[in-house]
C-alpha positions, 0 to 999 in steps of 0.5 A: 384058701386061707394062707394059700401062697404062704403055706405054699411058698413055706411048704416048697421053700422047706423042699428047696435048699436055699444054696441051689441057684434057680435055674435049670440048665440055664433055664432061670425064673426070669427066662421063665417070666419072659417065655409066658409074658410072650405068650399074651400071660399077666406073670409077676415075681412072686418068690425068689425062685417063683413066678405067679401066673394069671390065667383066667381065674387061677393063679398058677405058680412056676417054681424052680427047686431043688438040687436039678432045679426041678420045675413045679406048676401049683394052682389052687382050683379057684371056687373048690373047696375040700368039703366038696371033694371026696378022697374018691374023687381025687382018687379017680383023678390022680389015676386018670392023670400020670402027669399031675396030681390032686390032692388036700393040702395041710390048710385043707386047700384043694390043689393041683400039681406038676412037676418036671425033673430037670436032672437031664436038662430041660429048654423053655420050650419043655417049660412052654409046653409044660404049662399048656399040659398044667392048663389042661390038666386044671381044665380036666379037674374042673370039668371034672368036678362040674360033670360029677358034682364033685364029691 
């Protein structure tokens, strides 16, 4: 996972407009840190607009983008790497799971994402139960990989 949250936060950095403010409808990354902490979570401040969140042997990252403060959760499954994963795979994935994707990064990273448009407005309540979803989408692409052997 050579250059991982660098190529990540470099990636999303180029996506998000520096002059957007990180919030979405007053929900900002510090709102978020505190939610996740609350809920027994190991978080920390990773980006001026993210915040990397340790659960079990993942880091998943919580980010705010975007002109509507769009959130993002990001992981990198831990132990996967793209040799072991087929273009198929990720195929069936993706059209088993509407709410995430799967896909191979620039760096050859296999990775994991969901976002929520915030357009409408969202609460930390849709922010909690967004990551649980992340969760078991991660718990989903794992299992995944264990009953098909991956590639």
């Amino acid at each position: 996972m050579r250059g991982l949250f660098g190529a990540l936060a470099a990636s999303l950095a180029l996506t998000a407009a520096a002059s957007f403010p990180a919030q979405a409808d007053g929900i900002d990354k510090e709102s978020i840190m505190q939610s996740l902490e609350m809920q027994g979570y190991s978080v920390s401040e990773f980006q001026p607009n993210m915040v990397a969140v340790e659960v079990g042997d993942f880091t998943i990252l919580v980010g705010v983008f975007g002109p509507d403060s769009d959130i993002s959760y990001v992981t990198y499954p831990t132990g996967v790497t793209a040799n072991e994963v087929s273009y198929k795979f990720l195929s069936n994935f993706n059209r088993d799971v509407k709410f995430g994707r799967a896909y191979i990064d620039r760096d050859g990273d296999v990775t994991l994402q969901m976002d929520r448009n915030a357009s409408g407005g969202i609460s930390i309540r849709n922010i909690e139960s967004d990551f649980d979803v992340f969760l078991l989408l991660v718990d989903k692409f794992m299992n995944d990989i264990s009953r098909t052997g991956s590639v």
